[in-house]
C-alpha positions as CSV (number, residue, x, y, z in Angstrom):
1,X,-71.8,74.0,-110.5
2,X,-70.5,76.8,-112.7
3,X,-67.8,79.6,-111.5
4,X,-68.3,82.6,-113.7
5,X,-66.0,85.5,-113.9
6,X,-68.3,87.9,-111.5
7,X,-67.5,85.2,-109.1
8,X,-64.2,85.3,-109.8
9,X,-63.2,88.6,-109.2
10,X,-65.3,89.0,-106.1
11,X,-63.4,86.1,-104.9
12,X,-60.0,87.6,-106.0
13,X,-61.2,91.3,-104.6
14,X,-62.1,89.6,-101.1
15,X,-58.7,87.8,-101.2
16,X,-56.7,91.1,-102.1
17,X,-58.6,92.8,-99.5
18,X,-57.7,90.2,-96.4
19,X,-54.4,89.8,-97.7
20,X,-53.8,93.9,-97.4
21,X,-55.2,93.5,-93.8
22,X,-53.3,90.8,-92.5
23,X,-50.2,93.2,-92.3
24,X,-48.8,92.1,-95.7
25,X,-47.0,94.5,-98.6
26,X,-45.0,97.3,-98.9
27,X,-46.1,99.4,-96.3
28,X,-46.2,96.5,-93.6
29,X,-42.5,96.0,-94.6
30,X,-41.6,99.9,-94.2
31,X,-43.7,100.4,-91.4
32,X,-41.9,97.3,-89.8
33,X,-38.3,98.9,-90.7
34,X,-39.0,102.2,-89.2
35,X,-40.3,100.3,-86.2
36,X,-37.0,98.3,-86.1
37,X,-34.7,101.7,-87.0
38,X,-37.2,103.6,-83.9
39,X,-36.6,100.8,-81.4
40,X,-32.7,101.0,-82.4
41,X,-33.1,104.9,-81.3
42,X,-34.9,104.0,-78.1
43,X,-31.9,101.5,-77.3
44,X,-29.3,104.3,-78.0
45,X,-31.0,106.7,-76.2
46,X,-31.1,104.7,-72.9
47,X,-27.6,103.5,-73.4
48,X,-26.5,107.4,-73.2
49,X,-29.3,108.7,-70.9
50,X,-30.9,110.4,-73.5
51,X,-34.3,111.3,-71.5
52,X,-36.0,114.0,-74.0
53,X,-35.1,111.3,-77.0
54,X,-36.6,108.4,-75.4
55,X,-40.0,110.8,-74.4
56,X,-40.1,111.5,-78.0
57,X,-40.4,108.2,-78.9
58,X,-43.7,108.1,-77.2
59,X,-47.6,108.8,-78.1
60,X,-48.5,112.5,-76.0
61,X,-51.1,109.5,-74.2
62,X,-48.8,106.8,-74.2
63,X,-48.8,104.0,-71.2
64,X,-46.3,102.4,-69.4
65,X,-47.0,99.5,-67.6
66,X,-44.0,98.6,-65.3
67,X,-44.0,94.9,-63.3
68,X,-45.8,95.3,-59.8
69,X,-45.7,99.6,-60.0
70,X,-48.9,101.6,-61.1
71,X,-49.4,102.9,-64.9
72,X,-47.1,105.7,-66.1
73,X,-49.5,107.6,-67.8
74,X,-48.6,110.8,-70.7
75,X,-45.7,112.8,-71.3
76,X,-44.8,114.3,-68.2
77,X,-44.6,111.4,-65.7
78,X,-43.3,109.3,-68.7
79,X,-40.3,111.9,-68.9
80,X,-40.3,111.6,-64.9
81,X,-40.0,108.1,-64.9
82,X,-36.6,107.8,-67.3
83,X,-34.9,110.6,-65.4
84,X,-35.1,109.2,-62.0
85,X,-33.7,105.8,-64.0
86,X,-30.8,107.7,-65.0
87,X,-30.6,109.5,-62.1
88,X,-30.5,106.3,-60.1
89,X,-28.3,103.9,-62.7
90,X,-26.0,103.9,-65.4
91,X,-28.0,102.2,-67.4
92,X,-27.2,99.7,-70.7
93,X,-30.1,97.9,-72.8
94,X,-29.6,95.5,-75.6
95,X,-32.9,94.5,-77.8
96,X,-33.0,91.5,-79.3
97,X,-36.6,91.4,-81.9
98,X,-38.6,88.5,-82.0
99,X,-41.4,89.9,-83.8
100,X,-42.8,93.0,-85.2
101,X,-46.2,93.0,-86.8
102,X,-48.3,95.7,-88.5
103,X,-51.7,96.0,-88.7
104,X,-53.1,99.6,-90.7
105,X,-52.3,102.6,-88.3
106,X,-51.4,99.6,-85.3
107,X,-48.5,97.5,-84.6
108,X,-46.3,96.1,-82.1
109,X,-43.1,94.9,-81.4
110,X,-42.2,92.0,-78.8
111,X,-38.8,90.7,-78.1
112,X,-36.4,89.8,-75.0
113,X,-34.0,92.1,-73.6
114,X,-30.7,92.4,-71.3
115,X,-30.2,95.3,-68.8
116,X,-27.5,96.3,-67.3
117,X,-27.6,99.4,-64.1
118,X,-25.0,100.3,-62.1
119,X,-26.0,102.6,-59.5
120,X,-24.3,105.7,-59.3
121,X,-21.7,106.2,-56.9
122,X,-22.0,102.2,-55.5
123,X,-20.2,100.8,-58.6
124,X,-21.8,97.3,-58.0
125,X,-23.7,95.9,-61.6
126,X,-27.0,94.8,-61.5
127,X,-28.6,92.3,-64.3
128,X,-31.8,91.4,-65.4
129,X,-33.0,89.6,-68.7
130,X,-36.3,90.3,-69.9
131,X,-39.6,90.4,-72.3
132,X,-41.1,93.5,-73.5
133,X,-44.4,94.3,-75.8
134,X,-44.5,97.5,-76.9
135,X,-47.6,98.5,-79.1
136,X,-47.2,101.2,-81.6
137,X,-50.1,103.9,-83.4
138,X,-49.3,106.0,-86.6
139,X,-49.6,109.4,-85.9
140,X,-51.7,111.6,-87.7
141,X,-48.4,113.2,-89.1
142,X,-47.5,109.3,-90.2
143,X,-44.7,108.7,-87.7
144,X,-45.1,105.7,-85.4
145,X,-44.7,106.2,-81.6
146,X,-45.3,103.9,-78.6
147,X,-48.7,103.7,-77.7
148,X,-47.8,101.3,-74.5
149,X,-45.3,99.6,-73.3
150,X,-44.8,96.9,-71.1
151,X,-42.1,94.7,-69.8
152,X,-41.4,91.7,-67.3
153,X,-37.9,89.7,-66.2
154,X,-37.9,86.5,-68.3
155,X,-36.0,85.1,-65.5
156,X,-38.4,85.0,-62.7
157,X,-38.8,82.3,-60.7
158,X,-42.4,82.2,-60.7
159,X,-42.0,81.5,-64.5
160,X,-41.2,78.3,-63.7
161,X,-44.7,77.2,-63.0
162,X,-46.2,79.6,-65.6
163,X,-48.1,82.3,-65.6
164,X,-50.1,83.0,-62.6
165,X,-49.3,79.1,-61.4
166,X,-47.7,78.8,-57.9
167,X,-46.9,75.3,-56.4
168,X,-47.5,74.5,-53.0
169,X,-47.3,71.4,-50.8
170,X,-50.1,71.9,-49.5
171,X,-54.2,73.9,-49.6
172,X,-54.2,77.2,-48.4
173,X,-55.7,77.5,-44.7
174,X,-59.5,78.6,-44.7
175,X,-60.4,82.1,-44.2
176,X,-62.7,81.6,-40.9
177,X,-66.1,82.6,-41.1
178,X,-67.2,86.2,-40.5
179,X,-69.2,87.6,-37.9
């Protein structure tokens, strides 16, 4: 069998082209930096109660889906939801990234993350260490904002059996027959 160069360079074009959409180059690695610098904003922002900076940070359709609570959907109940946080807690974040990956005009960024509240006027600390996913969507004026976002305590105890997986001693009791 005999390679020529046609072959060649439509093997070297289709291995260019996957490379560039596997989240590779230089505008992966800037669009991962100004992911990393805009998640470093969002963690400054919540550490000072910043509520209009954090909203910013946000797609005008963005999502936010909080463990057992219904969608937060756009900019207004967004904004809601981060003022009655502050309202409630003095609150303290820190990120820790355990991947960010680009894809064209999509990303996301997943990592673990420590919060700290202390209600206002109780003074007593509360602590939780947990994962969050946040997908992010260039904008048509080329900034990145979060698309959704979505977060859950690593520490559960139903984590301990995995996902969905709960252990019991015995079969659950038969729903009796209906009428």
């Amino acid at each position: 069998m005999r390679i020529g160069p046609g072959t060649v360079s439509a093997v070297a074009l289709a291995l260019a082209v996957a490379c560039e959409g596997g989240g590779g180059g230089e505008d992966a690695d800037a669009a991962r930096a100004e992911i990393e610098r805009l998640g470093r904003q969002w963690e400054e922002a919540a550490n000072t109660g910043q509520v209009d900076r954090l909203v910013d940070l946000y797609a005008p359709d963005a999502v936010i889906l909080p463990p057992g609570g219904p969608s937060i959907e756009g900019t207004a109940t967004i904004r809601e939801l981060f003022r009655q946080e502050f309202e409630r807690f003095d609150t303290r974040i820190a990120f820790t990234n355990q991947a960010i990956e680009v894809e064209g005009d999509m990303a996301y960024r997943r990592g673990r993350y420590v919060w700290r509240g202390t209600p206002r006027g109780s003074g007593q600390a509360l602590e939780s260490t947990n994962k969050f996913l946040e997908v992010w969507k260039r904008q048509p004026d080329g900034s990145w904002k979060i698309a959704v976002d979505m977060w859950n305590q690593a520490d559960s105890p139903a984590a301990e059996g995995g996902v969905g997986v709960t252990t019991m001693s015995e079969p659950p009791a038969a729903e009796p027959p209906g009428d």
